[in-house]
N, C-alpha and C positions, 0 to 999 in steps of 0.2 A: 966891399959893397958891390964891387963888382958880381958876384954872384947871390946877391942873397935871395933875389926872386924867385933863382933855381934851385935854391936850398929848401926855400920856404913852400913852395910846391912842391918839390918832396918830400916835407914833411906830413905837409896836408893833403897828399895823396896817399902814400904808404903807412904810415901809422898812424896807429888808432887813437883816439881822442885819449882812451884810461891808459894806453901805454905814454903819454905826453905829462897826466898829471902823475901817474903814478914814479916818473923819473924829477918831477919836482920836490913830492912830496919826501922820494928818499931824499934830495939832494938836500932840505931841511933835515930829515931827522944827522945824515951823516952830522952837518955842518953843527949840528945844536949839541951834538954826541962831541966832536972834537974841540969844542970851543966851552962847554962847560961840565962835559961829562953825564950822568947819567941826569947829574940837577939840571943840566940843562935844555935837557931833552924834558922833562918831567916841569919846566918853565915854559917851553914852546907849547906843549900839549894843553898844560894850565890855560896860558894868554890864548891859545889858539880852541878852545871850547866854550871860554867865559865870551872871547869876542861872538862867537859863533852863536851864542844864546841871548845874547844882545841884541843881537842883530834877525835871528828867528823870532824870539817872545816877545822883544818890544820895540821890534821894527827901528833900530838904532840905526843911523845910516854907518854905513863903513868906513867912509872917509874922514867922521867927524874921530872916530876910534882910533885911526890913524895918526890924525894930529896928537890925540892923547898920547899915543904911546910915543912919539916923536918930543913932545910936552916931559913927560914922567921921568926919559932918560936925560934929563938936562936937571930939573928940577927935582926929583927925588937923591940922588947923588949932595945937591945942594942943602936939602932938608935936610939930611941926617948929620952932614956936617956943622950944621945950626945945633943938633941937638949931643 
């Protein structure tokens, strides 16, 4: 903690806004590619357009989306074991 002020203004001085998301954005696809493979990449992309159209076309706020999916991985595991 000792330096993160100097970290974090060089960050927000030296690189550029698309080189910031675009090192997030691999950092997802890496993580979704080594954790489920090609389906899992092809799961992020899914959750990650549906939410995305949610939240464009019918103005769906984002953080209620969030709980959902926070909701689904607890309870859907639970459903199927029901069934």
């Amino acid at each position: 903690m000792n330096y993160a002020h100097h970290a974090a203004s060089f960050v927000a001085r030296r690189l550029s806004h698309e080189a910031i998301i675009a090192t997030f954005a691999g950092l997802i696809v890496v993580i979704s590619v080594w954790e489920g493979q090609w389906l899992g990449l092809a799961v992020i992309l899914t959750v990650g357009l549906f939410g995305g159209m949610l939240s464009r076309m019918f103005a769906f706020n984002t953080g209620v989306q969030f709980m959902g999916y926070y909701v689904a991985v607890l309870s859907v595991p639970a459903i199927v074991k029901l069934l």
